[in-house]
MARTOR-903056 format. One record per residue (C-alpha): residue in three letters; residue number from 1; z, y, x. Coordinates in pm, 1 decimal, m for minus. Layout:
BEGIN
aa,i,z,y,x
ALA,NUM,Z,Y,X
...
END
This chain:
BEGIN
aa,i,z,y,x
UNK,1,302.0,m2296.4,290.5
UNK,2,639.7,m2471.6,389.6
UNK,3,828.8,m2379.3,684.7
UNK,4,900.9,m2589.1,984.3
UNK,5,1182.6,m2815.1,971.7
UNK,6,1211.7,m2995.8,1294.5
UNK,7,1545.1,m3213.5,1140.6
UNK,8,1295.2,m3344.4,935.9
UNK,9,938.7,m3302.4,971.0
UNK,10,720.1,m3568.5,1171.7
UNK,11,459.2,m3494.0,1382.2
UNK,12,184.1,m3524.5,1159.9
UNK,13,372.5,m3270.6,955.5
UNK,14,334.7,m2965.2,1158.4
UNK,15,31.3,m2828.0,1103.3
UNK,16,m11.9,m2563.1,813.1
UNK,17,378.8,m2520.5,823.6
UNK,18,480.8,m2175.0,909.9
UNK,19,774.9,m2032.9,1122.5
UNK,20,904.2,m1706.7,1216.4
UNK,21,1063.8,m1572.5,1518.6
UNK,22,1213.3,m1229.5,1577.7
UNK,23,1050.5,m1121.5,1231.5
UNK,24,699.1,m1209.1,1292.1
UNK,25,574.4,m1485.5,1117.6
UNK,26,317.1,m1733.6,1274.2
UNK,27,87.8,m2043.6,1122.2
UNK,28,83.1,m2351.2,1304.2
UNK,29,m293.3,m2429.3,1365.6
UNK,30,m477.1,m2727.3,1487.3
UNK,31,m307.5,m2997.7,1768.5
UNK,32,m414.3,m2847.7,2134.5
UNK,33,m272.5,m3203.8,2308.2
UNK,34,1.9,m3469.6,2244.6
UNK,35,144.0,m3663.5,2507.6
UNK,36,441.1,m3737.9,2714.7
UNK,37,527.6,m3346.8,2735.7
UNK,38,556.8,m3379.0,2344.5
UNK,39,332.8,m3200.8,2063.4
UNK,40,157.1,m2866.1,2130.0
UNK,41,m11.7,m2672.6,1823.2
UNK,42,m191.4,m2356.5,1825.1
UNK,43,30.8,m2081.5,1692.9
UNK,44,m156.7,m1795.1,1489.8
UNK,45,5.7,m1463.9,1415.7
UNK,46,m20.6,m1379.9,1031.1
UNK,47,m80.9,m982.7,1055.6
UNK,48,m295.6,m1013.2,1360.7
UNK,49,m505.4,m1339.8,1281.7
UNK,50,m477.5,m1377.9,1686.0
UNK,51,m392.7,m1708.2,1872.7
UNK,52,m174.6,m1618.5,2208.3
UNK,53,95.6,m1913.8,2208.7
UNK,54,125.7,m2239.6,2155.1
UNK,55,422.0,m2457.3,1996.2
UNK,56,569.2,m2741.1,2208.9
UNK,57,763.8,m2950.0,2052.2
UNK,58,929.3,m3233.6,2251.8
UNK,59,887.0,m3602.7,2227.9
UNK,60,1260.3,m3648.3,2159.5
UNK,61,1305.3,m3353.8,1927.4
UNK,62,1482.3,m3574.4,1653.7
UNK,63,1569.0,m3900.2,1847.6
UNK,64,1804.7,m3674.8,2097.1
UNK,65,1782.7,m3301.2,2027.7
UNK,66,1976.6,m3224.7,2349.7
UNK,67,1725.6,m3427.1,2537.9
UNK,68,1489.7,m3203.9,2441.8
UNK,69,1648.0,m2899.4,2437.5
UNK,70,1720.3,m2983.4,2834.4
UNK,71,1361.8,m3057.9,2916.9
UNK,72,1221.7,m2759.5,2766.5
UNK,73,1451.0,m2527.8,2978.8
UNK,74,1383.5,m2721.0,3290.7
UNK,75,994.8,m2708.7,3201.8
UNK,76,1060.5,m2304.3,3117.4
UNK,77,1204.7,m2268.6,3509.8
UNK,78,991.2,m2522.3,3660.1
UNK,79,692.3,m2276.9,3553.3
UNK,80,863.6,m1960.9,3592.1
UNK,81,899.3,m2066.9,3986.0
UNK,82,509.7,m2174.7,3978.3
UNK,83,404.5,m1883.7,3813.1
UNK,84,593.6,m1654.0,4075.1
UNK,85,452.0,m1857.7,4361.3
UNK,86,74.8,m1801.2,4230.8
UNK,87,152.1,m1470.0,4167.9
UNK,88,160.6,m1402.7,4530.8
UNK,89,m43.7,m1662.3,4662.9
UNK,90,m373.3,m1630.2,4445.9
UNK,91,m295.7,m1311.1,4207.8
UNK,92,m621.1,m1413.2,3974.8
UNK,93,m482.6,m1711.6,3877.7
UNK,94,m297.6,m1635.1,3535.0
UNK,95,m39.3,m1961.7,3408.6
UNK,96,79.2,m1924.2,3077.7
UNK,97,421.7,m1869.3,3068.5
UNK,98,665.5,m2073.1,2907.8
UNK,99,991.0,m2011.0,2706.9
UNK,100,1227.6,m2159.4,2525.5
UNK,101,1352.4,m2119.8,2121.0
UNK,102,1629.8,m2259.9,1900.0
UNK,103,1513.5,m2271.1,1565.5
UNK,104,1322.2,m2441.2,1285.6
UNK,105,1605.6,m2690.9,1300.3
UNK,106,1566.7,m2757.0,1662.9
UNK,107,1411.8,m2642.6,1957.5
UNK,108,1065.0,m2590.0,2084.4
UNK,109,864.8,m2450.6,2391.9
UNK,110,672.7,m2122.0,2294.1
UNK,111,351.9,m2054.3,2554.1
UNK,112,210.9,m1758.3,2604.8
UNK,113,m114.8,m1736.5,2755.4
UNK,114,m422.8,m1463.7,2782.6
UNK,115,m620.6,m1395.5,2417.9
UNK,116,m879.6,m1730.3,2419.8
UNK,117,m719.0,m1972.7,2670.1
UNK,118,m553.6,m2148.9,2380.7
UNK,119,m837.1,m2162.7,2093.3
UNK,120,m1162.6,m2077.5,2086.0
UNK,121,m1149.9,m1686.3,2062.9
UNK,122,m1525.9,m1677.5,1900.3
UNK,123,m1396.4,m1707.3,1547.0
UNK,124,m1102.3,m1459.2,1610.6
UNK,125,m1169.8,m1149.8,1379.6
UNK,126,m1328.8,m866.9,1570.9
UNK,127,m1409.1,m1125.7,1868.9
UNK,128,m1750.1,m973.6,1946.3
UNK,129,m1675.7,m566.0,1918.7
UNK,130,m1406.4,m681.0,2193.8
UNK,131,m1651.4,m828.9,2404.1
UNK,132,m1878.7,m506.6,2384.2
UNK,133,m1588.7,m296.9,2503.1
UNK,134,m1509.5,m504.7,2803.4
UNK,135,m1895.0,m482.4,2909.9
UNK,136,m1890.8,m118.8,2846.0
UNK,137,m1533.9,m41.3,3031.1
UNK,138,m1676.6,m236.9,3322.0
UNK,139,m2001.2,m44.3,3311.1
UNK,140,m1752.1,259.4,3375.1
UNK,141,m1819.4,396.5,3013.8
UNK,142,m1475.5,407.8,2985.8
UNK,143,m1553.7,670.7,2634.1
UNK,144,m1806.7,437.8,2523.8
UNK,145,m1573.6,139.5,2498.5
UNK,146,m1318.8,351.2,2351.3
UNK,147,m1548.1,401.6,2058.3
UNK,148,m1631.5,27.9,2023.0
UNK,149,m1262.8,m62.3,1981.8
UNK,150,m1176.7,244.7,1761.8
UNK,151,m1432.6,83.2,1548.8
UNK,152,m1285.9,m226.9,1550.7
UNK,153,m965.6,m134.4,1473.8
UNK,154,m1092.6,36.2,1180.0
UNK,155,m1184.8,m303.6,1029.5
UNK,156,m886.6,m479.1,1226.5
UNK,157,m597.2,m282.5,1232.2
UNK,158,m326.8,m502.2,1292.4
UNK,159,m595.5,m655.3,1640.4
UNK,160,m319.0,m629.9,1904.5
UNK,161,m571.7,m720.9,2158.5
UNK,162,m743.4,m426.3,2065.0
UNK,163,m458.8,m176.7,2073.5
UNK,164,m352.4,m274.9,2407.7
UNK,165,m690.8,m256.0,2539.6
UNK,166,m737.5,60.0,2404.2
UNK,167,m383.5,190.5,2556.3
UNK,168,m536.8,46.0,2872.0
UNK,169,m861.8,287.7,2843.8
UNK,170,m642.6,544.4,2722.1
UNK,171,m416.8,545.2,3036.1
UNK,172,m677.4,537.1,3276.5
UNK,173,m785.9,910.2,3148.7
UNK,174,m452.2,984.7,3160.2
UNK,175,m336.0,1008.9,2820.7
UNK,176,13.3,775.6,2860.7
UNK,177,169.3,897.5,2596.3
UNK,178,m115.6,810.3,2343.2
UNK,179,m115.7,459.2,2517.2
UNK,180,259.3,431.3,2468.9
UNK,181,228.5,490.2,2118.8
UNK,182,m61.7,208.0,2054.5
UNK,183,125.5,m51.5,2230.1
UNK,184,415.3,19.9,2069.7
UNK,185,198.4,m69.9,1745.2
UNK,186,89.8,m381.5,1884.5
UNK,187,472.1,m483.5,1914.1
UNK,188,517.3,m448.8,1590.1
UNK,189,248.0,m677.9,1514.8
UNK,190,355.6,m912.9,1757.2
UNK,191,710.3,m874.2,1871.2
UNK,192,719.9,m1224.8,2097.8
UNK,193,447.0,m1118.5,2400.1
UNK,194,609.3,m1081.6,2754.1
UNK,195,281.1,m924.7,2792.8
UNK,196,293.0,m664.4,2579.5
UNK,197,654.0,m571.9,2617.8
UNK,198,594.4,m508.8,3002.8
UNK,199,288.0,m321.6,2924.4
UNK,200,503.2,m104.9,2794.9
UNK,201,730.5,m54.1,2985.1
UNK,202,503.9,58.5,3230.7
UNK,203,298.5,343.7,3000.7
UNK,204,652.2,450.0,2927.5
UNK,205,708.2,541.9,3274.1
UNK,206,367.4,693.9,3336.7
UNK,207,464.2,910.3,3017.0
UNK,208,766.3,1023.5,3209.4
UNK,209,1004.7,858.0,2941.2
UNK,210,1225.5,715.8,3232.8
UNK,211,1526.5,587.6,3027.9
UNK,212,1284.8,471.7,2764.1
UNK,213,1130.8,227.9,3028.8
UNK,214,1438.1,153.5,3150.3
UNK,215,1556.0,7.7,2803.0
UNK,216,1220.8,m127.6,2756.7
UNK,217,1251.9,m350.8,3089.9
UNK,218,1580.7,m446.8,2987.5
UNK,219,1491.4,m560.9,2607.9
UNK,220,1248.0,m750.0,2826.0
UNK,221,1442.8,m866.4,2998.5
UNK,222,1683.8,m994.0,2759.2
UNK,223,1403.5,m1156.1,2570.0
UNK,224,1264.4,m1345.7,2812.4
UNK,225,1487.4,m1380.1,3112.1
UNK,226,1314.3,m1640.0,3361.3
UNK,227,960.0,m1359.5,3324.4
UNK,228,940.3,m1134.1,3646.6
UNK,229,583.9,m1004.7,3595.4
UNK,230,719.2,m634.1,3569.3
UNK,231,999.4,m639.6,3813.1
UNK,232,850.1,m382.3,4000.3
UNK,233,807.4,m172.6,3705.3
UNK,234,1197.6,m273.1,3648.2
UNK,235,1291.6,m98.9,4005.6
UNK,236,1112.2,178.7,3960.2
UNK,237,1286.7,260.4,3637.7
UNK,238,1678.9,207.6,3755.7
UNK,239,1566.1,455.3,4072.4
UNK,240,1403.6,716.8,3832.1
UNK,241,1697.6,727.4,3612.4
UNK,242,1921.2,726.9,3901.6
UNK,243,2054.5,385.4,3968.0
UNK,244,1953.2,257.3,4342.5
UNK,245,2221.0,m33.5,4276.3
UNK,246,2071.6,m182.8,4036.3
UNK,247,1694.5,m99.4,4164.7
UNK,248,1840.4,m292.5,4507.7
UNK,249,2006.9,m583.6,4243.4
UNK,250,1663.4,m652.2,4104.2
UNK,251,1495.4,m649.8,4409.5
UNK,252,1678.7,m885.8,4601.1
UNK,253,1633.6,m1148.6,4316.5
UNK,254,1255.6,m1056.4,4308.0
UNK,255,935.4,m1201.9,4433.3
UNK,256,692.7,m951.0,4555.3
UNK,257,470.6,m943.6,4819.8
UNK,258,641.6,m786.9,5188.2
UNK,259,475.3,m466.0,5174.5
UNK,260,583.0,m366.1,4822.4
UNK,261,944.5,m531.2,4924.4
UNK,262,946.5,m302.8,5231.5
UNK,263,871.2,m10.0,5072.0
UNK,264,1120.8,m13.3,4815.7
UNK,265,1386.1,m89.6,5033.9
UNK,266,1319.9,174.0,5264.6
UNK,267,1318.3,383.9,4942.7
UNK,268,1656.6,227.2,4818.1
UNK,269,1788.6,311.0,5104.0
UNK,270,1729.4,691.1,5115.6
UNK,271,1830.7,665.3,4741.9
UNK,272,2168.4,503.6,4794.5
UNK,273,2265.0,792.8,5102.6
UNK,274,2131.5,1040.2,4831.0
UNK,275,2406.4,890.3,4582.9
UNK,276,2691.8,890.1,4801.4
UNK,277,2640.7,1200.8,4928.3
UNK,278,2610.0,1330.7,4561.3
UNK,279,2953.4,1163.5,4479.5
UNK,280,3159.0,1342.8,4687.2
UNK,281,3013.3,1664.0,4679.0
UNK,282,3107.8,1582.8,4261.7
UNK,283,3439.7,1466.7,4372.9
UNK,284,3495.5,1825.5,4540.2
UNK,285,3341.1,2017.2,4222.2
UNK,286,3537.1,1802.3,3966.9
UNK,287,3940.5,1865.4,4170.2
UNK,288,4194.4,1899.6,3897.8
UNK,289,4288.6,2348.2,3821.3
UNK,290,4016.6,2445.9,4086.8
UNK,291,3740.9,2688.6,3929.2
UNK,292,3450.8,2744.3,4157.2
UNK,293,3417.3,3093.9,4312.1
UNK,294,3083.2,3252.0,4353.7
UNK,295,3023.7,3135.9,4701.8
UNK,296,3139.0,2771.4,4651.5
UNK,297,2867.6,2817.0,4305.6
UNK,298,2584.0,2936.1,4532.8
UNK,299,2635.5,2677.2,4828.0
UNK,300,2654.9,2390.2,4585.1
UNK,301,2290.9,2518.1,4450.3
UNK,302,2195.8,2461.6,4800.8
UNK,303,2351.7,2140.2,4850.1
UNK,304,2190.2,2002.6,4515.7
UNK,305,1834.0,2133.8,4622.6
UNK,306,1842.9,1929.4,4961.3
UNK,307,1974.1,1605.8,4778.0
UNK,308,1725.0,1662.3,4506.3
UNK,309,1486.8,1739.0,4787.7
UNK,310,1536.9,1365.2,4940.9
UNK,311,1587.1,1228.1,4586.8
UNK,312,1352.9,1393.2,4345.6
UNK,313,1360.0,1178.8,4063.7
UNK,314,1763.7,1165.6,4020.7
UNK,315,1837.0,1313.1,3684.0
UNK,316,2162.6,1375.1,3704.5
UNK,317,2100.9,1585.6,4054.3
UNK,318,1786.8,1733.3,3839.1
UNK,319,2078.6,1845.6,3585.8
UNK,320,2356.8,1961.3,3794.9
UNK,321,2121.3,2153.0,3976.6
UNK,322,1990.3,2316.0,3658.5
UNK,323,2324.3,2373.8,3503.2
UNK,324,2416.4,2540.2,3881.1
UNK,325,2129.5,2750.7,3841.8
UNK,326,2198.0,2883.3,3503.2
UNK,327,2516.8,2968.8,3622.6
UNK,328,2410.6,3159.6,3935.5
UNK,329,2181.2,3383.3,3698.1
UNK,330,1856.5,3197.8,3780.9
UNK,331,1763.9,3102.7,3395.6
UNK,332,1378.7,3018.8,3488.1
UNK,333,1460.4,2765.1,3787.3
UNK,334,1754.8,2633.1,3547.1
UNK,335,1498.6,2549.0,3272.7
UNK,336,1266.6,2382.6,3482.5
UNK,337,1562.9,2131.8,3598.4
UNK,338,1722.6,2061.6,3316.5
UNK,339,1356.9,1989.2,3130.2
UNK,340,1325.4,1731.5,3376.5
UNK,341,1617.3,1556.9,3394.1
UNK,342,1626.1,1518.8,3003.3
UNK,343,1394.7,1188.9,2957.6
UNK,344,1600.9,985.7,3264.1
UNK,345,1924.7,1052.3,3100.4
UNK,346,2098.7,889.0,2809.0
UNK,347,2080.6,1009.6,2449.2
UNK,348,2348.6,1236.3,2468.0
UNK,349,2304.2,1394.4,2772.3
UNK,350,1926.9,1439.2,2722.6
UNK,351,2083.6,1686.0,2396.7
UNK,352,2305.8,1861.9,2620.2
UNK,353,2048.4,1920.1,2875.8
UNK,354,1799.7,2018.2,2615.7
UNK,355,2015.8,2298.9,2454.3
UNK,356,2099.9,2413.6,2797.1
UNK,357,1747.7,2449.0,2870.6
UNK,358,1684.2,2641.2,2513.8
UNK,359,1986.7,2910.5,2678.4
UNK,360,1821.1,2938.3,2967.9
UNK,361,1495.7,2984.2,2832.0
UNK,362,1647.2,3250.0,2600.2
UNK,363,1809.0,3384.8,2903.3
UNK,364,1466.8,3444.0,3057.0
UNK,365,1321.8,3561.5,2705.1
UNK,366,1075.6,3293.0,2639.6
UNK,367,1189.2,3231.6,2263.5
UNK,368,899.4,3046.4,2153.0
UNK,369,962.1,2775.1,2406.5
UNK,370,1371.2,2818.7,2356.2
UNK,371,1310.9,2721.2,2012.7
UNK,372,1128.6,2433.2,2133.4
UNK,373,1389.9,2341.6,2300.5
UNK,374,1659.2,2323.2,2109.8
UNK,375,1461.9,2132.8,1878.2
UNK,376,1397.2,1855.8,2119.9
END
């Protein structure tokens, strides 16, 4: 199977050529139209079997490459506004979504859409166990469908359908973590879904892995820029790692509906107040020769509780506060702080926090869950 060469192949050419993007390779199936747009092929993941984009290749592809190139980006925003607008007029109504790729040679349109919109999901491998595990999940036998695609994936185990259906059942009897990890399969699989990457971005912040999701929404981000499905997700992670700024940033370039707009900002705004307030009392802590006395120590615990107790989900106040209370001889309270504050923090920090909660832990002799700790 030869690879796609759009300097050179003709349109009669494409199908059965292969390409690869971001280190998945795909098949180019069957025509799905030709017309003024240009050429769109079904696209079919190797590992997976699965059909969830299409190639577009423009009419002018070889006669003016920047022609193309320029329509194709255009056609990307041009449904990136549409798919925004139905997203809050008629939230059933799912477009596919439409980016944009240099490569191969040249440059094509790659759409995603839901499993089966594109081809004829009925000869997909594993097809009808999926179908018995949607009836079944919306029978409410949420166990019973777990089963069914356990089984499939058994036979199938590169079916990311399956695995992110699964994570789905998974989450809603609250085991995130375990959903996390099967969608982060799927990704491997099939590295190129907007879908799946803002799937998980959201079981990474149900499994309390706040900076996690936070560089999750931002890989998403960089990979497919104009896509604001999970900008909500988004704000939620820059205000549980800390960052109202950037939560505010996102949300006034967003499109969400004026309830969910109101509430965040009314959120953003206690944040922000939280921040500032949180500043200065560092500014005052941090003065050049001064070492804290005993009072100022004890005070500042009390300061940090009633910031943390208008912004509970700032790490860095969860942190301070812990590091305060280890040093006012309250090991137990410490622990519980800094344990919390470690997945909203940056790599490093998260270590620092982590041994400092293995001390405290020691402090308050529970050495089995020290050494946990410090092992974290």
């Amino acid at each position: 199977m030869q690879a796609l060469d759009l300097s050179q192949n003709n349109p009669e050419d494409f199908e059965g050529k292969w390409l690869s993007l971001n280190g998945c390779n795909y098949r180019i199936g069957a025509s799905f139209r030709a017309g003024d747009q240009g050429f769109a092929h079904l696209l079919f993941n190797e590992e997976s079997g699965l059909c969830l984009h299409i190639i577009q290749i423009r009419p002018e592809y070889r006669s003016d490459p920047g022609l193309a190139l320029g329509a194709s980006r255009g056609k990307a925003e041009a449904t990136a506004q549409l798919r925004a607008d139905m997203r809050l007029k008629q939230p059933g109504v799912r477009i596919p979504a439409v980016s944009v790729v240099e490569a191969h040679g040249g440059s094509f349109e790659l759409h995603e859409g839901t499993w089966g919109v594109f081809d004829n999901r009925k000869d997909a491998p594993g097809e009808a166990a999926f179908e018995t595990a949607v009836s079944q999940l919306q029978d409410g036998d949420t166990e019973a469908a777990i089963g069914s695609l356990e089984a499939l994936l058994e036979q199938y185990p590169n079916h990311t359908e399956a695995l992110v259906f699964l994570a789905e059942c998974k989450a809603s009897l609250g085991e995130h973590v375990a959903a996390l990890e099967l969608v982060e399969r799927a990704i491997l699989i099939e590295p190129n879904s907007f879908h799946y990457l803002g799937v998980r971005v959201a079981h990474a912040l149900n499994s309390s892995y706040r900076f996690m999701a936070m560089s999750c929404f931002e890989a998403l981000v960089q990979r497919f820029p104009l896509i604001d499905d999970f900008n909500a997700d988004g704000i939620q992670c820059y205000l549980d790692c800390g960052e109202p700024e950037r939560a505010k940033a996102l949300l006034d370039r967003s499109r969400l509906d004026d309830d969910q707009t109101r509430q965040f900002r009314e959120v953003l705004s206690e944040a922000s107040a939280v921040n500032a307030a949180y500043d200065a009392i560092e500014q005052k802590v941090q003065r050049p020769g001064h070492a804290l006395t005993d009072a100022e120590k004890e005070q500042l615990v009390v300061d940090l509780k009633a910031l943390h107790a208008r912004y509970p989900s700032n790490p860095w106040i969860q942190a301070n506060l812990g590091l305060m209370l280890r040093n006012t001889g309250q090991p137990e309270s410490a622990a519980a702080f800094l344990n919390a504050a470690m997945n909203g923090l940056p790599e490093i920090w998260t270590a620092f926090c982590a041994a400092n909660c293995g001390f405290s832990l020691a402090e308050a002799r529970h050495w089995d869950a020290a050494l946990s700790s410090f092992h974290t």
